[in-house]
C-alpha positions as CSV (number, residue, x, y, z in Angstrom):
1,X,55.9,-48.7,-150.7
2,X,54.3,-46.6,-148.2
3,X,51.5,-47.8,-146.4
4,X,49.8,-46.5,-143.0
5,X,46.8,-48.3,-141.3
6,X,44.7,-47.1,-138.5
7,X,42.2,-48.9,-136.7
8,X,40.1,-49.5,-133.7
9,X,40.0,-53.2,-132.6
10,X,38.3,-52.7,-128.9
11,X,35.2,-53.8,-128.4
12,X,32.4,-51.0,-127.4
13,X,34.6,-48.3,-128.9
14,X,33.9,-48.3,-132.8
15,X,35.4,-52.3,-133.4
16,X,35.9,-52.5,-136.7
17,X,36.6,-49.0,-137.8
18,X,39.7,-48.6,-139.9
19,X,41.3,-46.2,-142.3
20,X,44.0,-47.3,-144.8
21,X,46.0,-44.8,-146.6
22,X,48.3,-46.5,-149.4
23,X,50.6,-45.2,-152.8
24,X,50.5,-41.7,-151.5
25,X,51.1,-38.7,-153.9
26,X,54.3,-37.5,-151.8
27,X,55.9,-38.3,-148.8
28,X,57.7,-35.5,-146.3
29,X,60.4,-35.8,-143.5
30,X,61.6,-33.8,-141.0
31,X,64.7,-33.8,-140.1
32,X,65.9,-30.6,-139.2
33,X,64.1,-29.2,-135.8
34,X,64.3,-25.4,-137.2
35,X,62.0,-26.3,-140.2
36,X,59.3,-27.8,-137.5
37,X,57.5,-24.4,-138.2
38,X,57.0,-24.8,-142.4
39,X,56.5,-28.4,-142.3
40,X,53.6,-28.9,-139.8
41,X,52.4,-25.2,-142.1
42,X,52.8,-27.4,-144.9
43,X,50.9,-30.5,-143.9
44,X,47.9,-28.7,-142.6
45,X,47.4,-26.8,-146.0
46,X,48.1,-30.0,-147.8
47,X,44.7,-31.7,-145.8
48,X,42.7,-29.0,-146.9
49,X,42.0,-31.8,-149.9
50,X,44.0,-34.5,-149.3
51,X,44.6,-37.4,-146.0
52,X,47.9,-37.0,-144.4
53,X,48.8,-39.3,-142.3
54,X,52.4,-40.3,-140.7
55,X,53.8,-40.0,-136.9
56,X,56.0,-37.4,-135.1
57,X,58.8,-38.6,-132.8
58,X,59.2,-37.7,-129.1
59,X,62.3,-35.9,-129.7
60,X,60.4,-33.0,-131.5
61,X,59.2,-32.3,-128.2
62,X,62.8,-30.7,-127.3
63,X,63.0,-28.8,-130.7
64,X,60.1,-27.4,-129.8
65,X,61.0,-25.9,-126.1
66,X,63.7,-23.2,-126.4
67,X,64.8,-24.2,-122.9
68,X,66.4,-26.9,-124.6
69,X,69.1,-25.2,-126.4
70,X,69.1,-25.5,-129.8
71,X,68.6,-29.2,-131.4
72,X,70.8,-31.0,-133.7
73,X,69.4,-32.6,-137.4
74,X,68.3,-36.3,-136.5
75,X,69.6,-39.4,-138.4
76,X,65.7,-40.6,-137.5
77,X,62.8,-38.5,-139.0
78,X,61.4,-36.2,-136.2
79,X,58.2,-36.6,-138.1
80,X,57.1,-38.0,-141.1
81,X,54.1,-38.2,-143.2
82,X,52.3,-39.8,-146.5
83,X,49.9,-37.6,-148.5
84,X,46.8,-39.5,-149.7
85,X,44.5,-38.8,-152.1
86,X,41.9,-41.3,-150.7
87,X,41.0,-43.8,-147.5
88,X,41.0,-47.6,-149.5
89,X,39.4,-50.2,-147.7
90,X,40.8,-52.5,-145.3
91,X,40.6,-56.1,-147.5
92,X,43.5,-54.4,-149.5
93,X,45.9,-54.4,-146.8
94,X,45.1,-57.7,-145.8
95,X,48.5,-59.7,-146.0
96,X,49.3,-63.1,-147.8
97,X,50.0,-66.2,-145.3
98,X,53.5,-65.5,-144.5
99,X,55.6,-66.0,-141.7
100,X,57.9,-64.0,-139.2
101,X,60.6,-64.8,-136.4
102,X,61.6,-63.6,-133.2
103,X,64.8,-63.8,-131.6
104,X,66.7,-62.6,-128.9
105,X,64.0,-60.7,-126.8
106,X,66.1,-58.7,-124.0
107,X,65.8,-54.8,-122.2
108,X,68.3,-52.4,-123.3
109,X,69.5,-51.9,-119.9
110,X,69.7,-54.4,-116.9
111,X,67.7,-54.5,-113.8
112,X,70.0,-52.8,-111.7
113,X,70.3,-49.6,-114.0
114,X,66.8,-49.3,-114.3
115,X,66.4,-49.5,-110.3
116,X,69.3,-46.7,-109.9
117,X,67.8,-44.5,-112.6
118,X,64.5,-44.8,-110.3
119,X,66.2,-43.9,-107.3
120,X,67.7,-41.2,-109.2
121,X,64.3,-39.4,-110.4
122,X,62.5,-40.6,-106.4
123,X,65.8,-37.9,-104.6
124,X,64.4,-35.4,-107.4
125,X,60.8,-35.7,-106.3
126,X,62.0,-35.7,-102.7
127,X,63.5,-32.8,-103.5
128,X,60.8,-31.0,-104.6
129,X,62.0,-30.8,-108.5
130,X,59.7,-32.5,-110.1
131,X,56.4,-34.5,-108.9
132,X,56.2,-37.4,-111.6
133,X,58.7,-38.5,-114.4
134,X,57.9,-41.2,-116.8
135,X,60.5,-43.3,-117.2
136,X,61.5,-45.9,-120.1
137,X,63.4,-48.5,-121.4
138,X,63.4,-50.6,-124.5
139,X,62.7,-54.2,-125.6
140,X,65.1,-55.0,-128.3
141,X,65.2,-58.5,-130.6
142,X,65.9,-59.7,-133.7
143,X,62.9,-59.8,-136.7
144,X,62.9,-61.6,-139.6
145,X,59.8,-62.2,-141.8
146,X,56.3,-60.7,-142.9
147,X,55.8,-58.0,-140.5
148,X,51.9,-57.5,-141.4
149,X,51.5,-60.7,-140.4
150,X,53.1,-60.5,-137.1
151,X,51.0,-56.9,-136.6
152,X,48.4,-58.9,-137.1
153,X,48.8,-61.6,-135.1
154,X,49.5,-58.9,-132.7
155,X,46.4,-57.8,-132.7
156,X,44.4,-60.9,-131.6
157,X,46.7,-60.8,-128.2
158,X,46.1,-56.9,-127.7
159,X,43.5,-55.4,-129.0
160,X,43.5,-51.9,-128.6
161,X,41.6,-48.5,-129.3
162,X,43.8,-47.1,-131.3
163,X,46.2,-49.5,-133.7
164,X,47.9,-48.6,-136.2
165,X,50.5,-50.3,-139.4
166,X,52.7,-47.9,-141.2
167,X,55.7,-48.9,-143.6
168,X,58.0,-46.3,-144.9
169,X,60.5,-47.8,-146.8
170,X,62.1,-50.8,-145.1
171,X,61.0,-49.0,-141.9
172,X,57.5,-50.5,-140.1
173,X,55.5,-49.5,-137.0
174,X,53.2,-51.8,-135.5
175,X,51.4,-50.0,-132.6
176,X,48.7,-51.7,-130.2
177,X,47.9,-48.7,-128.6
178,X,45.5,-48.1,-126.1
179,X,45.7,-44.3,-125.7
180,X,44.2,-41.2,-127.8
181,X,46.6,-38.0,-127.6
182,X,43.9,-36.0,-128.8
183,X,41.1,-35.9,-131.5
184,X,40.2,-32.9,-132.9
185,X,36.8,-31.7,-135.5
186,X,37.1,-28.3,-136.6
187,X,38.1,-26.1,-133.5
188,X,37.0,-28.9,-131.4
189,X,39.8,-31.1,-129.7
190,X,39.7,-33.5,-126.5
191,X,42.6,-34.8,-125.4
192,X,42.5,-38.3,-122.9
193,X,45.3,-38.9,-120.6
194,X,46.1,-42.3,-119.5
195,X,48.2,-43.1,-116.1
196,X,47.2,-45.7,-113.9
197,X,47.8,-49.6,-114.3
198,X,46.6,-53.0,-112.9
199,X,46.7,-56.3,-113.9
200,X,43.1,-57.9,-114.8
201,X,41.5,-60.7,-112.8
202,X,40.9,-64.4,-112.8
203,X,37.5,-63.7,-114.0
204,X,34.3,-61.3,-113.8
205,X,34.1,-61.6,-109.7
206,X,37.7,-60.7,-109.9
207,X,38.0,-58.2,-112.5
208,X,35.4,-56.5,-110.7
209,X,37.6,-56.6,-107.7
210,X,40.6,-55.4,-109.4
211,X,38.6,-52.5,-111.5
212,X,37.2,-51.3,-108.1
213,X,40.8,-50.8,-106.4
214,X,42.2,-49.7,-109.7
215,X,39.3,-46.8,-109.4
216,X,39.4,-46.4,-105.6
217,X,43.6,-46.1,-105.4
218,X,45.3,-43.0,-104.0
219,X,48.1,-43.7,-105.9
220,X,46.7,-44.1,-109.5
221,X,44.1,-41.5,-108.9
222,X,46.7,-39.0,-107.9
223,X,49.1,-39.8,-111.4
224,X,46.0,-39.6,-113.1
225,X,44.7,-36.3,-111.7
226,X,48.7,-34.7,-111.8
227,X,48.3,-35.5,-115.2
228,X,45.3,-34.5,-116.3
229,X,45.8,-30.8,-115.0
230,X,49.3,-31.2,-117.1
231,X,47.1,-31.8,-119.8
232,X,44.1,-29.1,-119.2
233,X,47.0,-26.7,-118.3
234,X,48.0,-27.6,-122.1
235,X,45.0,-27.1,-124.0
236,X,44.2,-24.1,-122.4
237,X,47.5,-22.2,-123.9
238,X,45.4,-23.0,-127.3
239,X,42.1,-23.0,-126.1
240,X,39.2,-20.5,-125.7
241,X,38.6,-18.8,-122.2
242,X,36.5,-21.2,-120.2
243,X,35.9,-23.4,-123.0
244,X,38.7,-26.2,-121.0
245,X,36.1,-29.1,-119.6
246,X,37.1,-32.4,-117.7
247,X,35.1,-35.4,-118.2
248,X,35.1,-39.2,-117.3
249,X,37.7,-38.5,-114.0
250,X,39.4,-41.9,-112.8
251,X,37.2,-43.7,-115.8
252,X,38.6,-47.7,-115.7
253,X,39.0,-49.5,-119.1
254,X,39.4,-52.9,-119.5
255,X,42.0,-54.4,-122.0
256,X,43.4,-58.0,-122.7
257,X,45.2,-58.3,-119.8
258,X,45.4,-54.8,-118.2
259,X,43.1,-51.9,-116.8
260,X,44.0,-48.4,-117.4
261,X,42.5,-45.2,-116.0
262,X,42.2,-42.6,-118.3
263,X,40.4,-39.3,-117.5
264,X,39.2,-37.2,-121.1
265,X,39.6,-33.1,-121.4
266,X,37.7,-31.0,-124.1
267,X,38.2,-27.8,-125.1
268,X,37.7,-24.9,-127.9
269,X,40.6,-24.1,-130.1
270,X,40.7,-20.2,-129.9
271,X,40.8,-18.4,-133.6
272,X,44.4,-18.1,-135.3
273,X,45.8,-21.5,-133.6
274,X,46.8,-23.9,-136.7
275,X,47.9,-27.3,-136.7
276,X,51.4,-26.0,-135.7
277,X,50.2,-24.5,-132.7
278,X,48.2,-27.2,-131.5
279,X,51.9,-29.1,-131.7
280,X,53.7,-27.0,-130.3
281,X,51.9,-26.1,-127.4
282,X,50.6,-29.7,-126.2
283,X,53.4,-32.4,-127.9
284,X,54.2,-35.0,-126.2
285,X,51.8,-35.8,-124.4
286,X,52.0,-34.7,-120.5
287,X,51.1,-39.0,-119.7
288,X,54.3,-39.7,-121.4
289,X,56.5,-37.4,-119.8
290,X,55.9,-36.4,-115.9
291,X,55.0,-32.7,-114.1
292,X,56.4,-30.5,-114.7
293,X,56.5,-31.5,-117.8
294,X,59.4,-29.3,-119.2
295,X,61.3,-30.4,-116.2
296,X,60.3,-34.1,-116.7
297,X,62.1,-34.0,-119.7
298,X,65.2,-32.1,-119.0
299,X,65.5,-34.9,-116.4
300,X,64.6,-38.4,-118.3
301,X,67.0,-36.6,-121.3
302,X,70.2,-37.5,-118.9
303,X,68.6,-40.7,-117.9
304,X,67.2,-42.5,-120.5
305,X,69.9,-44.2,-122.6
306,X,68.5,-43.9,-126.2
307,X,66.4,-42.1,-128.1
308,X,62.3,-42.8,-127.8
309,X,62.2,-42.1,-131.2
310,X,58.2,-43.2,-132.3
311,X,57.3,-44.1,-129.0
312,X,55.4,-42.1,-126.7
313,X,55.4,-39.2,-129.8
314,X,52.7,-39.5,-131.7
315,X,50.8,-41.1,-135.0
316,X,47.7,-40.8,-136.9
317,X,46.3,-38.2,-139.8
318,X,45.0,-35.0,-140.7
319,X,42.2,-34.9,-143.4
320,X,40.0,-32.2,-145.0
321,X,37.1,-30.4,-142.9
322,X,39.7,-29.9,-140.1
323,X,40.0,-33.5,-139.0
324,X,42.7,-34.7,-136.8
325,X,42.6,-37.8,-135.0
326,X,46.2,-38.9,-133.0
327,X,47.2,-41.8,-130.7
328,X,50.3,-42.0,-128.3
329,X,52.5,-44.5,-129.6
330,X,52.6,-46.6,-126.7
331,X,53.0,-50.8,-127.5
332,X,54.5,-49.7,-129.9
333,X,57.1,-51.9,-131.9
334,X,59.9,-50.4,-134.8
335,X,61.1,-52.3,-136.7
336,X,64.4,-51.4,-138.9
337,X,66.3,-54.0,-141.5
338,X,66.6,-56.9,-138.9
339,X,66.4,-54.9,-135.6
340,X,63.7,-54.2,-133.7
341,X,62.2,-52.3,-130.6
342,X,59.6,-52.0,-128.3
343,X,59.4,-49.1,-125.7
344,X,58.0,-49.7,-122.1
345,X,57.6,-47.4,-119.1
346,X,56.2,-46.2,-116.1
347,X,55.4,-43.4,-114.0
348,X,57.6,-42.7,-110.9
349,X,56.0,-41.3,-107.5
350,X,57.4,-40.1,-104.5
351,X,55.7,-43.5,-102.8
352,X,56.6,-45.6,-106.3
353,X,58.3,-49.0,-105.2
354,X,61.2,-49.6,-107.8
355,X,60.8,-53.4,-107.8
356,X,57.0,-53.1,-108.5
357,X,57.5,-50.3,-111.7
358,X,60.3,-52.5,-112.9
359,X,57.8,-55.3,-113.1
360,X,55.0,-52.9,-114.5
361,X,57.4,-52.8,-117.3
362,X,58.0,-56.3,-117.5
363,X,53.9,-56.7,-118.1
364,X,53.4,-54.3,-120.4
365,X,55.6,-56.5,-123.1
366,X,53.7,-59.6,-122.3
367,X,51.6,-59.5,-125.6
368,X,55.2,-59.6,-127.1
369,X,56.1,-63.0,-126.1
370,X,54.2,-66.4,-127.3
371,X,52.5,-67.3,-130.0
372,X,48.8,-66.5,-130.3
373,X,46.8,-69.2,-130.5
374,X,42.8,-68.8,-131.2
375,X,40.5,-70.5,-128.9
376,X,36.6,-70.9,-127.7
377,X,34.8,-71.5,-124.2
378,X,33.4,-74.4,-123.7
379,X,30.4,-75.9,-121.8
380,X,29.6,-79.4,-121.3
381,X,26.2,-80.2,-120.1
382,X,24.0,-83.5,-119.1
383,X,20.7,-84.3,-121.4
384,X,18.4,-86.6,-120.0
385,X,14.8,-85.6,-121.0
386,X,16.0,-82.2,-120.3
387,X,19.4,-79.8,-120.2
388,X,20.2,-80.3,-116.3
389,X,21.1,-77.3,-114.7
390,X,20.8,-74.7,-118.2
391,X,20.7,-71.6,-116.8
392,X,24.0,-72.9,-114.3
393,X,25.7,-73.1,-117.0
394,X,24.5,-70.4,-119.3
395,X,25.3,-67.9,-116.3
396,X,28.7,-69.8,-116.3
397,X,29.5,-69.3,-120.1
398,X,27.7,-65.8,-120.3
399,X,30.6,-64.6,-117.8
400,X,33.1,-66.3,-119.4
401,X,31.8,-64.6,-122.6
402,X,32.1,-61.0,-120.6
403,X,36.1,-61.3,-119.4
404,X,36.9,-62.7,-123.2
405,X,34.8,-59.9,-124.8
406,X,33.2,-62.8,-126.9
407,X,29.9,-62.1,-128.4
408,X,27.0,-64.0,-126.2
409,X,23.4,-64.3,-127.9
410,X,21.6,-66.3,-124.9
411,X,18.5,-66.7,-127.1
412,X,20.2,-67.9,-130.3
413,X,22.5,-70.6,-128.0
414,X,19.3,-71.4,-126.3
415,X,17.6,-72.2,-129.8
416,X,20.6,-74.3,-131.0
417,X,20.3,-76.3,-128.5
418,X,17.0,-76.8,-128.6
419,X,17.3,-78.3,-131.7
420,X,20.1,-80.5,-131.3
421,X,18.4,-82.1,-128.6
422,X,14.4,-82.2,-129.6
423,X,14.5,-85.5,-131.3
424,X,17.0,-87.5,-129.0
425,X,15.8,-90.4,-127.8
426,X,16.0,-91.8,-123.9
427,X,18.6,-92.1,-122.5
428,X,21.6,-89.4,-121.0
429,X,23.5,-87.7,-123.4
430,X,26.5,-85.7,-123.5
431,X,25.6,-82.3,-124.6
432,X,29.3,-80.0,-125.6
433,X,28.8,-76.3,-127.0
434,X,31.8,-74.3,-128.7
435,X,31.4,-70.7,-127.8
436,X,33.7,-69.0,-130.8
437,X,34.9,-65.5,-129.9
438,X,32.6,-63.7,-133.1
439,X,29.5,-65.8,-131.1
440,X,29.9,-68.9,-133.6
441,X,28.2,-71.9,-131.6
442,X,28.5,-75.3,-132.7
443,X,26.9,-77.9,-130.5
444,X,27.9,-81.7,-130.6
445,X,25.8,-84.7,-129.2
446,X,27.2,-88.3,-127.9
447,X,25.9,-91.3,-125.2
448,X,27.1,-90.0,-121.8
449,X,29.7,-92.5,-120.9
450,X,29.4,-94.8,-118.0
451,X,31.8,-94.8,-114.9
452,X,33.2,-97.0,-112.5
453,X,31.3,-97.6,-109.3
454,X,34.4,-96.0,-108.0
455,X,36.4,-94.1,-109.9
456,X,40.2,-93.9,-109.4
457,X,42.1,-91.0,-109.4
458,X,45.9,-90.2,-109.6
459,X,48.3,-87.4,-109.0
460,X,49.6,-85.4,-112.2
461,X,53.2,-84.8,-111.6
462,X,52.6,-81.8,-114.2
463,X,52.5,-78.8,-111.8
464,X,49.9,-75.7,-112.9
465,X,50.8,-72.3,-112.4
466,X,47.5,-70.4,-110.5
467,X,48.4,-66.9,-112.2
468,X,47.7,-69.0,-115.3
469,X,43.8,-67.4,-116.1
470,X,42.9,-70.2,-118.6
471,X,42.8,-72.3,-115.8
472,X,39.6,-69.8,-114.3
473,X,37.4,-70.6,-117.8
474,X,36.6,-73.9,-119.3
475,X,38.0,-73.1,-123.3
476,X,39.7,-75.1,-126.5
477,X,43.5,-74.2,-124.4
478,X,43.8,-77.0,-122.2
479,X,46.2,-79.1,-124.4
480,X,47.7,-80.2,-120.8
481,X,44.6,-81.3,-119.1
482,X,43.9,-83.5,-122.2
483,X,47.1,-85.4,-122.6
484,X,47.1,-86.2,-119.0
485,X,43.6,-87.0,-118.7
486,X,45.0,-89.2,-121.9
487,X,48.0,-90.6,-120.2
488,X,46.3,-92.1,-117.3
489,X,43.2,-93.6,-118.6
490,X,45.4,-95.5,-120.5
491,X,46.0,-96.5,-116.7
492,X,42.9,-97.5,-115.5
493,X,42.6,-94.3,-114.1
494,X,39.2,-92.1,-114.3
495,X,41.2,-88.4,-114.2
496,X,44.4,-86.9,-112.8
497,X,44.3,-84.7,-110.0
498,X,46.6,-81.3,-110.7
499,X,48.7,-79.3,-107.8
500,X,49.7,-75.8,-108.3
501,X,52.6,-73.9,-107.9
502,X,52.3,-73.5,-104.3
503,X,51.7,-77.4,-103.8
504,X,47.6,-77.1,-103.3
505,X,45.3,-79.4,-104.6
506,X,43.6,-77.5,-107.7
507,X,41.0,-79.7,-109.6
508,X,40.6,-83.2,-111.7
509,X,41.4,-82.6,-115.4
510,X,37.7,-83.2,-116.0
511,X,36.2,-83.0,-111.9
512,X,35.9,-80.7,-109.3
513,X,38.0,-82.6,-106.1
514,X,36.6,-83.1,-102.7
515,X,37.9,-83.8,-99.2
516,X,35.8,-85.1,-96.7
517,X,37.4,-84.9,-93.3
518,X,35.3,-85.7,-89.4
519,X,31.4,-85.1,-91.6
520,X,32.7,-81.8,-92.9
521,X,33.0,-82.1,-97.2
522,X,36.0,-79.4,-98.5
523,X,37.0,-78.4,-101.9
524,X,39.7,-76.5,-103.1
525,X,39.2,-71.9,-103.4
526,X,39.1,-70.8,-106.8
527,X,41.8,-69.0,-106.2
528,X,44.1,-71.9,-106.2
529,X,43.9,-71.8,-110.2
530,X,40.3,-73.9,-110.9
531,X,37.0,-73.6,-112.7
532,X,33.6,-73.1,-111.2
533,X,32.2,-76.0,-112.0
534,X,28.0,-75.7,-111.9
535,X,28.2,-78.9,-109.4
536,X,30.4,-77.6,-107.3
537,X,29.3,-74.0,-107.2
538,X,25.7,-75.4,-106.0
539,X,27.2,-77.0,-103.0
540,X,28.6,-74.0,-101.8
541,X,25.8,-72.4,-102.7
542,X,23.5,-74.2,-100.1
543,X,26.5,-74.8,-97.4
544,X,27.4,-78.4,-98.3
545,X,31.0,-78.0,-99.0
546,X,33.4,-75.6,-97.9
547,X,36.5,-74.0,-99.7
548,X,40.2,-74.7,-98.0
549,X,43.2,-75.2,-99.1
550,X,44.8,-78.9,-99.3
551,X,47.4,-80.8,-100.0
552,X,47.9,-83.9,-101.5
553,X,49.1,-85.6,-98.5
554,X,45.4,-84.0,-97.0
555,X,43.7,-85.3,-99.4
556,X,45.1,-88.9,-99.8
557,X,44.4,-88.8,-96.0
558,X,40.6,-87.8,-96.0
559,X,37.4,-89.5,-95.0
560,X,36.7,-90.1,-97.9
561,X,36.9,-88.4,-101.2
562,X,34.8,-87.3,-103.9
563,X,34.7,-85.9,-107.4
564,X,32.1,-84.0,-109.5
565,X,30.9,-82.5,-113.1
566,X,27.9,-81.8,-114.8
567,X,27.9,-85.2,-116.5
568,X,28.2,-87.4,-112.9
569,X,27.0,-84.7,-110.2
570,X,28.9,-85.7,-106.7
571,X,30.6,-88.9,-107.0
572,X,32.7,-90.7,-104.7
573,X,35.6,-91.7,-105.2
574,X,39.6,-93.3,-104.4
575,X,42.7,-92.0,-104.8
C-alpha cells in the first residue's frame, strides 16, 4: 500500500488542515539522475488532473549541478511519487491501537568525529571557502511495530507546521517538520528559510526572554540573513525582474521545545519555467546546505559519512490549478524493514563553538526519546463564601495555558465554576480545576482539610532536575511529588521538601518553602525549578519575602520557617 499524509498540527498556522492521498493510480521512481529532466516533465503534466504527491532526496541536488561530475543510479529513490486521483479524509488514515518499539537509539558517528569534521569545515571558513556549511549526522535504532502509531504519538511531542506520513512499500517517513521549502499558486511561489535555534523557557516570563535574544542575536541573525540571500539569489534565477520580495526578516516561532527564526521570500515565476525548473534551480534548500551553496556541498559530500537520503530533500504534492506545496524534511525519521533513522544537523560559523552545535544536535532528537504521556494544568483554589484570590490564579493558569498552546476560554472557566460553587454551603472548600489541552475543564469540589497547628516537614531524598519545565507549571505530570507527598504522610509528615540538582531548596510537594533569617522572610528563585504559587507570588509582590538561594542546612537552621498554598495562605511551620 501506498499512502502519503500531510498535515499542519501547529497552532495559529491552519491546525487541523490535512491532506491524505491513498491507493494511487501509479507510482514513479527515480533512480537514474539523467532521467531527472522527463520525470519531474512527467509529474507536472500528470497534476494537470490528478494529486501527486511523494518526496525528492537530497542527493538529486548533485545530479542536478554539472559541477558534480556525472552521478551514479541510486539503490535509494532520488525521488518518488504516488498519483492520486482524489484528497480522502483524514478519519481514514486513522490507525488501529497498535503498538511499536524502540531500541538501540545511538549517532552514526561518535562525538569526537563530529567535533573534527567541525573543525574541518571552521579552517574552510577561515579560509575564506565557504561562509556556512550545514553539517549532519544520523540517529540510528532499531523499529519494530505499528509505525502510524508511533507517527502519531510523535505528533503530540512535536507538533509541527508541516507533518507529513508516507508509506511506500515496506518503506515509511514520519516527518515533524517545522519548515516550508516553498509553496507555490500558479506563478506564485514563497519560499521560508529557517536557521537559527534556541531552546524555549521555563515559562511565558522566560520564553519571552529567550524569544527576545533568539531575535536580537548577531549570530542567528547573520545565518539567517546569509541564508536568506542564498535563497532570494535562488528564486530570482526563476523569477520575474523585480518581482523577488523579503518579508517577516529574523521572524521567531515558537515550537514544543524550540524557537526557530525563519525569514519568508516571494517572488513571480517568469513565463516558460515548469515544475523542472523550479527544481532545478532552487533544490535543496540553501537552509540545508551552507553559502555558497554549491560549495557547501562539494564540502559536506567528503564529510558526511552517509547518504541524507529524505532528509533535508524535500516532500509534499503537486495538484491541478498549479499547486505546489513542499516542506524540508527535517525531524524527519525513515524507517526501512527493522532499521531506522533520523537526520540532525546544524549550521557551522566562523564564531560556531563545536561543543555547543554538537549539543544543538543532541536537542533536536529530544522528541525522539520517552514516551508521550498526555496531561492537563491544574489549579487548586480556596472557597469560602467566595473563590480567594480568582483572578491570581486565572492569570496563573491563563499563562500556563499560553507556553502549552492549550485552548483558554476565561469566561466559560469562570462560568463552570460558578456553578460548581453557587449552592455550597458554609464552610471552606477545596476548589481543583483540570485544564485539558482542547480547553476541556472539569472542576471537582471537597471539605478543605484541616492542618496541624504546626505542620512538619521533611527532606525528600528524591533530587529534581531544575531544567525539568514541568516543575515551572502546576499539571497531571507530577507522579513524583505525589508518591512522596504519599510516602511521608504516612509519616506524620504534612509534605516533603525537594532539592535540585545543584543542592538548593526548591519547594514542598504541595507548599511554597520559607526561610526566615534576623526579621528578613526568603523563599527560594523560580529559577531553582518551582511553581509560582498565587501565595507566594503576592509576598513578593508587596516586599514581604525575598528570593535567595538555600540550602537545606540554611533552612534547617532559620528563624523560623514557613510554608504556603492557596488552601492555607502563610503558615508556619517545623522541619
Amino acid at each position: 500500500m501506498t499512502d502519503c499524509l500531510f498535515e499542519t498540527l501547529l497552532p495559529g498556522s491552519g491546525a487541523g488542515r490535512a491532506y491524505y492521498f491513498r491507493e494511487p493510480a501509479g507510482v514513479y521512481a527515480l533512480k537514474d539522475p539523467s532521467k531527472a529532466e522527463d520525470f519531474f516533465k512527467s509529474l507536472e503534466k500528470l497534476a494537470e488532473k490528478y494529486y501527486v504527491a511523494g518526496f525528492i532526496s537530497y542527493e538529486l541536488g548533485y545530479a542536478l549541478e554539472k559541477c558534480f561530475g556525472k552521478t551514479k543510479p541510486s539503490s535509494f529513490p532520488l525521488a518518488l511519487f504516488g498519483v492520486y486521483k482524489k484528497i480522502r479524509t483524514k478519519e481514514v488514515f486513522r490507525p488501529a491501537a497498535g503498538n511499536y518499539r524502540i531500541k538501540n537509539l545511538r549517532l552514526n558517528i561518535s562525538k569526537a568525529e563530529y567535533l573534527s569534521s567541525v573543525k574541518k569545515i571552521k579552517r574552510h571558513i577561515r579560509a575564506g571557502d565557504i561562509y556556512q556549511a550545514d553539517y549532519t549526522l544520523k540517529y540510528k535504532f532499531s523499529f519494530t511495530g505499528d509505525a502510524r502509531v508511533f507517527y502519531e504519538d510523535l505528533k503530540k511531542k512535536q507538533r509541527a507546521p508541516y507533518a507529513a506520513y508516507m508509506k511506500f512499500g515496506e518503506m515509511k517517513i514520519l516527518s515533524l517538520s517545522p519548515e516550508l521549502f516553498f509553496s507555490k499558486r500558479g506563478r506564485d511561489i514563497s519560499v521560508k528559510p529557517m536557521k537559527g535555534t534556541l531552546r524555549r523557557g521555563f515559562d511565558e516570563e522566560s520564553d519571552r526572554r529567550q524569544a527576545d535574544f533568539l531575535f536580537r542575536d548577531e549570530k542567528n541573525r547573520s545565518e539567517n540573513l546569509m541564508i536568506t540571500d542564498l535563497m532570494r539569489n535562488d528564486l530570482g534565477r526563476i523569477a520575474s525582474p523585480g518581482t523577488v520580495k523579503t518579508e517577516k526578516m529574523f521572524h521567531v516561532e515558537k515550537y514544543d521545545t524550540l524557537f526557530q527564526m525563519t525569514s519568508t521570500v516571494k517572488a513571480k515565476i517568469r513565463r516558460g519555467v515548469d515544475f523542472y525548473g523550479i527544481i532545478r534551480n532552487i533544490f535543496p534548500s540553501g537552509s540545508v546546505t551552507g553559502a555558497p551553496k554549491i560549495r557547501s556541498m562539494e564540502l559536506l559530500r567528503g564529510l558526511e559519512s552517509e547518504k541524507r537520503n529524505v532528509y533535508t530533500g524535500a516532500a509534499g504534492f503537486l495538484a491541478p490549478g498549479g499547486r505546489a506545496d513542499f516542506n524540508v524534511p527535517i525531524r524527519t525519521v525513515l524507517i526501512r524493514g527493522a532499521k531506522a533513522e533520523m537526520g540532525v544537523g546544524s549550521g557551522i560559523v566562523y564564531d560556531s563553538k563545536p561543543g555547543e552545535e554538537y549539543a544543538e544536535c543532541v536537542l533536536k532528537a529530544e522528541f525522539l526519546k520517552g514516551v508521550y504521556q498526555e496531561f492537563r494544568l491544574i489549579e487548586t483554589m480556596l472557597f469560602d463564601g467566595e473563590l480567594k484570590n480568582l483572578r491570581a490564579h486565572l492569570s496563573r493558569l491563563r499563562s500556563s495555558a499560553a507556553y502549552f498552546d492549550f485552548s483558554f476560554d476565561e469566561r466559560k472557566i469562570r462560568a463552570a465554576l460558578a456553578r460548581k460553587t453557587r449552592a455550597l454551603p458554609a464552610g471552606r472548600w477545596k476548589v481543583r480545576a483540570l485544564l485539558a489541552g482542547d480547553g476541556a475543564l472539569s472542576v471537582s469540589v471537597r471539605r478543605a482539610s484541616e492542618i496541624p497547628e504546626v505542620p512538619k516537614l521533611v527532606f525528600s531524598p528524591k533530587r529534581v532536575d531544575s531544567s525539568d519545565r514541568f516543575l515551572y507549571h502546576k499539571t497531571t505530570r507530577r507522579a513524583l511529588f505525589d508518591a512522596e507527598l504519599e510516602r511521608v504522610r504516612k509519616k506524620g509528615f504534612f509534605d516533603a521538601v525537594f532539592v535540585n540538582e545543584k543542592g538548593f531548596v526548591t519547594e514542598g510537594a504541595v507548599t511554597n518553602i520559607y526561610a526566615e533569617k534576623k526579621g528578613v522572610i526568603y523563599t527560594p528563585p523560580v529559577s531553582c525549578g518551582l511553581m509560582r504559587g498565587t501565595v507566594r507570588s503576592w509576598l513578593l509582590s508587596r516586599g514581604k519575602v525575598k528570593e535567595k538561594n538555600m540550602t537545606p542546612d540554611y533552612l534547617k537552621k532559620a528563624d523560623a520557617v514557613y510554608v504556603s498554598n492557596a488552601l492555607i495562605g502563610l503558615h508556619r511551620a517545623d522541619i
